[in-house]
C-alpha positions as CSV (number, residue, x, y, z in Angstrom):
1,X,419.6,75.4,-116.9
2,X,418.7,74.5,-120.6
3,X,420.9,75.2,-123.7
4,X,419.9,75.1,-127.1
5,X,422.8,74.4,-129.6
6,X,421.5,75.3,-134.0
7,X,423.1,72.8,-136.2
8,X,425.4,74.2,-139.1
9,X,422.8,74.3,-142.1
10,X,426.1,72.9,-144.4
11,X,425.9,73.2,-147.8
12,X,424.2,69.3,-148.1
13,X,420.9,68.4,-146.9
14,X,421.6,64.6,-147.1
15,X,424.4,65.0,-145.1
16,X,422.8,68.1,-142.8
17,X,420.0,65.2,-142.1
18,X,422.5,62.1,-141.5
19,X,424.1,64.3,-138.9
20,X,422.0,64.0,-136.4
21,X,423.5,61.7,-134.6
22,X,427.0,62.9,-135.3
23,X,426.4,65.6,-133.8
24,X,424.8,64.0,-130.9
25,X,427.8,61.6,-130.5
26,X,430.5,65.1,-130.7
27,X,428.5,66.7,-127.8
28,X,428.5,63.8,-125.7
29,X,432.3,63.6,-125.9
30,X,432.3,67.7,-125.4
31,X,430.1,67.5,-122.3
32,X,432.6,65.2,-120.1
33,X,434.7,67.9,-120.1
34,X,432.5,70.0,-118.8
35,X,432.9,71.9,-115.1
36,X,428.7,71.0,-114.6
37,X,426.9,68.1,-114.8
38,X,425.0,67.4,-117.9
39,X,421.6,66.0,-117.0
40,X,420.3,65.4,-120.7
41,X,421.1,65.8,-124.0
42,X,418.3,65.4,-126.4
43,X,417.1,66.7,-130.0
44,X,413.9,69.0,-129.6
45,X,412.5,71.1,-132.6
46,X,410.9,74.5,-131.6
47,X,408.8,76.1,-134.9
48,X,409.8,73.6,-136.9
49,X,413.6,74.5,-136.1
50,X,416.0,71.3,-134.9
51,X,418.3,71.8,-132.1
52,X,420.1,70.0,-129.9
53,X,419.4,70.3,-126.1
54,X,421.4,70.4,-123.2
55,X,420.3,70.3,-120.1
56,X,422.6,70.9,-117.5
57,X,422.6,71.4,-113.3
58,X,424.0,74.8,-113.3
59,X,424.7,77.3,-115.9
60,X,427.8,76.4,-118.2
61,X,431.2,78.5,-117.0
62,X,433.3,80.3,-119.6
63,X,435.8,77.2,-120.1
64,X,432.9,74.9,-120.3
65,X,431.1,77.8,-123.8
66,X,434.7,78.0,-125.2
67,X,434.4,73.6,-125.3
68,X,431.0,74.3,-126.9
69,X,432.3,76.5,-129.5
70,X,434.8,74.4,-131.1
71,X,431.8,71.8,-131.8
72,X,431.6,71.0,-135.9
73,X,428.3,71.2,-135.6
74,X,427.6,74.6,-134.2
75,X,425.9,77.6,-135.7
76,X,424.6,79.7,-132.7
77,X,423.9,78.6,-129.6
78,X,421.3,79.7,-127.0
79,X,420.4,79.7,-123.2
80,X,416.4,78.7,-122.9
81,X,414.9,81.8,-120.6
82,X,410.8,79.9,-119.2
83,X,408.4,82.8,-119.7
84,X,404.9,82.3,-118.4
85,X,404.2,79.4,-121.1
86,X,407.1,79.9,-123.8
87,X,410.6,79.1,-123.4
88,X,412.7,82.2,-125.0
89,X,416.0,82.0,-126.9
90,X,418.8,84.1,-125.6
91,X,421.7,84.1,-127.8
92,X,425.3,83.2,-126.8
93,X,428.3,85.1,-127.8
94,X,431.0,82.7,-129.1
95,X,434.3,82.7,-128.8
96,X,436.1,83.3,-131.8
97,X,438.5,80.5,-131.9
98,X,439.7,80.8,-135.4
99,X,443.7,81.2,-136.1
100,X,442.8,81.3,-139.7
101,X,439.2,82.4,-141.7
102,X,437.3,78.8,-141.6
103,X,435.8,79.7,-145.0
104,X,439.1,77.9,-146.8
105,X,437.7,74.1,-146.7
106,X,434.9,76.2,-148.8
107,X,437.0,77.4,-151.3
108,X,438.5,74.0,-152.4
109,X,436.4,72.4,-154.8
110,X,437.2,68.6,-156.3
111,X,435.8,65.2,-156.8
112,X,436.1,62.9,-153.9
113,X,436.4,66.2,-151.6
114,X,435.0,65.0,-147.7
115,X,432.5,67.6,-146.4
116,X,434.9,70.1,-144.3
117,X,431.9,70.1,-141.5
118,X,432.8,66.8,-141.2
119,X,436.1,66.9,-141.6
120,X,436.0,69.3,-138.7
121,X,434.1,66.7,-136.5
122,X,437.0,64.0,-136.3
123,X,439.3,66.5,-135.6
124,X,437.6,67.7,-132.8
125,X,435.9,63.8,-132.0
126,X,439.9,62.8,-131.6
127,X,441.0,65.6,-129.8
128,X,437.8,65.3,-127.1
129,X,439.1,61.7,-127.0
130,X,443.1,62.2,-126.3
131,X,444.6,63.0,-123.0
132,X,445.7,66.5,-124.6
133,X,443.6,69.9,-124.2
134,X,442.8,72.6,-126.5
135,X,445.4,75.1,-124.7
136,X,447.9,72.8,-125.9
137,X,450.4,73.4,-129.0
138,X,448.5,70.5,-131.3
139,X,450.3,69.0,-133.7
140,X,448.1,66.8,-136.5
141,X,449.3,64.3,-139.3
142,X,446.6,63.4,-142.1
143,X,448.6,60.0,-143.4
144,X,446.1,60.0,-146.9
145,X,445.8,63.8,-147.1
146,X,444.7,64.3,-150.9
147,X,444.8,67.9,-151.4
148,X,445.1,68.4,-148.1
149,X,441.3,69.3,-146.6
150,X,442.1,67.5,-143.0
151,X,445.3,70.1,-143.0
152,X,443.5,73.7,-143.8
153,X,440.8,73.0,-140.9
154,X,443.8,71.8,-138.5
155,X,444.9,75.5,-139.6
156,X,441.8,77.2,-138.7
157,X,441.9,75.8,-135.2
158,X,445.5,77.1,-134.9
159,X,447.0,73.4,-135.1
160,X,450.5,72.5,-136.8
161,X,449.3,70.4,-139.8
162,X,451.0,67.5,-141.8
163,X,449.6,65.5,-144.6
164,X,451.6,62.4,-146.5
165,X,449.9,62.0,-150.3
166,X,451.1,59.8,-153.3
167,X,449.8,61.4,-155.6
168,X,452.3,64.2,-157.3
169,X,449.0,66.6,-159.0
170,X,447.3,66.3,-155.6
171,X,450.6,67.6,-153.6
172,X,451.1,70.6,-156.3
173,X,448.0,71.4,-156.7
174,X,447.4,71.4,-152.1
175,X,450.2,73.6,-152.5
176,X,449.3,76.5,-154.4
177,X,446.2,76.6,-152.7
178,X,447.5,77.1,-149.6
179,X,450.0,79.8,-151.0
180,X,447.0,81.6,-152.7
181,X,445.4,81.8,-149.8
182,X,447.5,83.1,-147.6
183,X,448.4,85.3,-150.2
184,X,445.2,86.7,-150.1
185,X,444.8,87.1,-146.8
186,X,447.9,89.1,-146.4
187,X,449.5,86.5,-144.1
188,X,453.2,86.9,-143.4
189,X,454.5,83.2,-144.9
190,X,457.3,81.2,-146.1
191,X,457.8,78.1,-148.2
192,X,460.7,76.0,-148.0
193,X,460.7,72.4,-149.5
194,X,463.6,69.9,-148.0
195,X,464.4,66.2,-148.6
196,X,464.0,64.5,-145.8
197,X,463.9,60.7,-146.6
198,X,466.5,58.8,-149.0
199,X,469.8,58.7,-149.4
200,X,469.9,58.9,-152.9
201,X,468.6,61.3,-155.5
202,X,465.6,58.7,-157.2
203,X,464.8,57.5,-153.5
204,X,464.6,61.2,-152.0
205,X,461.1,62.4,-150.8
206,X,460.6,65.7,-150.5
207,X,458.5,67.5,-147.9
208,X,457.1,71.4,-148.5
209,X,456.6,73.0,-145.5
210,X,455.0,76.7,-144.5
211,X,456.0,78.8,-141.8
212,X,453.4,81.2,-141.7
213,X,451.5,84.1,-139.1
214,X,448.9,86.4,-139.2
215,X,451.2,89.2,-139.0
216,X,454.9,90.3,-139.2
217,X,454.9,91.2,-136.3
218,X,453.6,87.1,-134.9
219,X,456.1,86.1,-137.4
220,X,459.0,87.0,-135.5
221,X,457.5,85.2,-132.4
222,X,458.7,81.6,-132.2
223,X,455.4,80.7,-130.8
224,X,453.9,82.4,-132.8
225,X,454.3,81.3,-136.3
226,X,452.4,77.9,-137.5
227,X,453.3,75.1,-139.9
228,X,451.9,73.1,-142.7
229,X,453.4,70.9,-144.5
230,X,452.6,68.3,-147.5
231,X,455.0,65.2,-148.5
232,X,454.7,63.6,-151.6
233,X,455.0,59.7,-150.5
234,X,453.8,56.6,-149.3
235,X,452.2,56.7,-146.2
236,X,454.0,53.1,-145.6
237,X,457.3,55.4,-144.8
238,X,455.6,57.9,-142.2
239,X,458.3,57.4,-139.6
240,X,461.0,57.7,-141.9
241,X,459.6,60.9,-142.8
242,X,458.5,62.0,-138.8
243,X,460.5,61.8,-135.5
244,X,458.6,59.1,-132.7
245,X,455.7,60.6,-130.5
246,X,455.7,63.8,-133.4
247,X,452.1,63.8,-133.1
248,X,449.1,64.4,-130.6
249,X,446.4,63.3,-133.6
250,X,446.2,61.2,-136.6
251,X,443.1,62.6,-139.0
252,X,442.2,60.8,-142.1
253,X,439.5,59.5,-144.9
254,X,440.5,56.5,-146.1
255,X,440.1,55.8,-150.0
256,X,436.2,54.9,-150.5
257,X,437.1,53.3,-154.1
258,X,439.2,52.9,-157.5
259,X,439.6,57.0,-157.8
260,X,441.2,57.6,-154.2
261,X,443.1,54.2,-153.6
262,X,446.4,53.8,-153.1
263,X,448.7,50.9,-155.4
264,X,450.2,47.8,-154.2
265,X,453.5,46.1,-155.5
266,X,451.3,42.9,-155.3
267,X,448.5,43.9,-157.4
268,X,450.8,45.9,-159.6
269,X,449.0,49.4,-161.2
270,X,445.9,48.6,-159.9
271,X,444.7,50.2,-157.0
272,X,442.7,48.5,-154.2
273,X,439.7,49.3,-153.0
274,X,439.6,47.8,-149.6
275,X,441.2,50.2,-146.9
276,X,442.5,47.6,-144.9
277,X,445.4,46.2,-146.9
278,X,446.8,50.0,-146.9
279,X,445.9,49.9,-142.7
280,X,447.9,46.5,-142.4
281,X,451.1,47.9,-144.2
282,X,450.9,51.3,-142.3
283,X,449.2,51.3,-138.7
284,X,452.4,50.2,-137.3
285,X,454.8,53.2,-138.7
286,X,451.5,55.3,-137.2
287,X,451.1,54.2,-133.8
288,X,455.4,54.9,-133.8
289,X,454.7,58.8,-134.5
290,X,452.0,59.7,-132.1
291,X,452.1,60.7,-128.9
292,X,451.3,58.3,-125.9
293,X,447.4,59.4,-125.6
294,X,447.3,60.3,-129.3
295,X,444.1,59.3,-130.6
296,X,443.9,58.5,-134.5
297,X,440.4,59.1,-136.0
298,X,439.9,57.3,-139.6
299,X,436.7,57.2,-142.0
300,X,436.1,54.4,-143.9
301,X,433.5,52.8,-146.7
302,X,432.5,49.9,-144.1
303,X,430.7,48.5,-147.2
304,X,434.0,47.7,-148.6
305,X,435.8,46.7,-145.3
306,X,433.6,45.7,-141.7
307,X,433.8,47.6,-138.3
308,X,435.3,44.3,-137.0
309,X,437.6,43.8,-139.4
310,X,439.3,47.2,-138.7
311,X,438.9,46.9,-135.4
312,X,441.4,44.0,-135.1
313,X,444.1,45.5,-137.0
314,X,444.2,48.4,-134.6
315,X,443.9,45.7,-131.7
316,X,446.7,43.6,-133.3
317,X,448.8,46.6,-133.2
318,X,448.2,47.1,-129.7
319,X,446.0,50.3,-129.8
320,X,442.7,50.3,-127.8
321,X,439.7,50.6,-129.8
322,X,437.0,53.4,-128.2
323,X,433.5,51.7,-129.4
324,X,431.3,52.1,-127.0
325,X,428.4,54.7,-127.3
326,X,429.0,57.5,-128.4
327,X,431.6,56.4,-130.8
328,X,429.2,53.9,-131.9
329,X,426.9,56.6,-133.7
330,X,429.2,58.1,-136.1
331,X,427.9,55.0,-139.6
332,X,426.1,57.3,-141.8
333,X,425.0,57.1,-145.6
334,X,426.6,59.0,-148.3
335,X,425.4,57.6,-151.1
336,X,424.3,54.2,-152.2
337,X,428.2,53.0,-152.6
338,X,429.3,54.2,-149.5
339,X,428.3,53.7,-145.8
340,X,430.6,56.0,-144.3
341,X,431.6,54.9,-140.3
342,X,434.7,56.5,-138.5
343,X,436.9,54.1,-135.9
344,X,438.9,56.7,-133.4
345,X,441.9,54.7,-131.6
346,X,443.6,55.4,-128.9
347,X,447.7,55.1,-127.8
């Protein structure tokens, strides 16, 4: 039985042509949890059309299509039908999986935004690599969240979303985006805002949290109501700010350069540019709020700081490092500065 997954066109064709082999490396991870075996995967065109191809021993079950829908990647998907000397496509109806309309990531525009496409990926890469299932109540932390991109596509898969950010406009501004939007979409929401660090006033950091539903009606259902919240603070501090084992996932992009870094006490005002002094001072107050079988998922510039060198400060923490194949396909090129690569880590 063959399958024939369409790529999400994106809104980049660099990055709709680096993906190739991201996407390859997501459905590998998708397919060992599939109920069939999974013969070969492979990337065929078909009038000049790329898709991947799965080909599988018998025909995939309804748990094994709702996987498949939840890929970053996907755009329609088909079941190849062999007549006389053609193969037809028969499209596949989706799931709809969406707790929220995936168009938000869209809607947020800035410099330094990730793509939400891939965005979407190591969210779904980490949670194909935990020991935690999409049925589950997921709960996701984004330690460097900027305006919060990593937390509006935990929303859309239904996910309770976190995100620790130093910088004050960025906070704000993640904000009142997220209360616009559910504005707009006539969601039934709340915003409170509570200190929950520091025990005096200058020391106190501040986290603003939504409660928020699709509905009244959801609202008034404890398990049905979400959460999102953003804390203005330095990452350095997230179990001071978090409970231990609060999290199944840990979802970030780490600062690529000057714009996005984070400051030192050592280096005064200026901020770094190499992601692993802020990984030195913070995996350990990480690895204390995620779950045993949490998986943390980071992207990196590996121009500015080597697989191996990243590697090792996850090792030295005690965390084990999945780098075999497929997680060994996932170093692109975004520009000439940046060579992006994502480590995923397991507790």
């Amino acid at each position: 039985m063959n399958y024939f997954l369409l790529q999400h066109p994106g809104h980049n064709r660099v990055y709709y042509d680096a993906a190739e082999n991201l996407a390859l490396a997501e459905l590998t991870l998708a397919t060992d949890r599939f109920s069939t075996e999974v013969t070969n995967i492979s990337v065929e065109e078909l009038a000049g059309v790329r898709y991947l191809k799965l080909e599988c021993a018998s025909a995939l079950s309804e748990t094994d299509l709702q996987i498949a829908a939840r890929l970053s990647f996907l755009f329609a998907m088909y079941q190849g039908v062999e007549v006389v000397d053609k193969v037809l496509l028969e499209p596949l109806l989706m799931e709809d999986h969406h707790y929220i309309d995936p168009k938000i990531s869209s809607l947020l525009k800035y410099k330094g935004k990730t793509n939400e496409l891939f965005t979407r990926m190591m969210i779904n890469v980490g949670l194909l690599s935990s020991g935690f299932g999409y049925e589950e109540a997921i709960r996701l932390l984004d330690p460097v969240a900027g305006r919060g991109t990593t937390l509006y596509e935990a929303a859309v898969y239904g996910y309770d979303a976190y995100g620790i950010e130093l910088d004050q406009k960025s906070v704000h501004e993640g904000q009142v985006f997220f209360k616009k939007f559910l504005q707009e979409e006539r969601m039934k929401h709340l915003l409170n805002k509570r200190q929950i660090s520091g025990s005096k006033k200058s020391q106190a950091t501040h986290l603003q949290e939504f409660t928020y539903a699709k509905d009244k009606d959801e609202f008034k259902k404890p398990d049905g109501r979400r959460y999102l919240g953003l804390i203005q603070g330095e990452t350095q501090g997230a179990h001071d700010y978090f409970k231990k084992a609060s999290f199944h996932l840990i979802i970030g992009d780490l600062p690529y350069g000057v714009h996005h870094a984070h400051n030192t006490e050592k280096k005064g005002p200026s901020p770094s540019r190499n992601p692993k002094e802020l990984l030195a001072e913070s995996i350990g107050e990480w690895k204390k709020v995620l779950y045993p079988g949490g998986v943390i998922v980071l992207a990196w510039n590996s121009n500015v700081a080597s697989p191996k060198v990243i590697r090792e400060l996850f090792e030295k923490a005690g965390l084990e490092v999945l780098d075999s194949e497929p997680y060994s396909m996932f170093v692109h090129q975004v520009d000439r500065a940046i060579k992006r690569d994502i480590v995923v880590v397991r507790r």
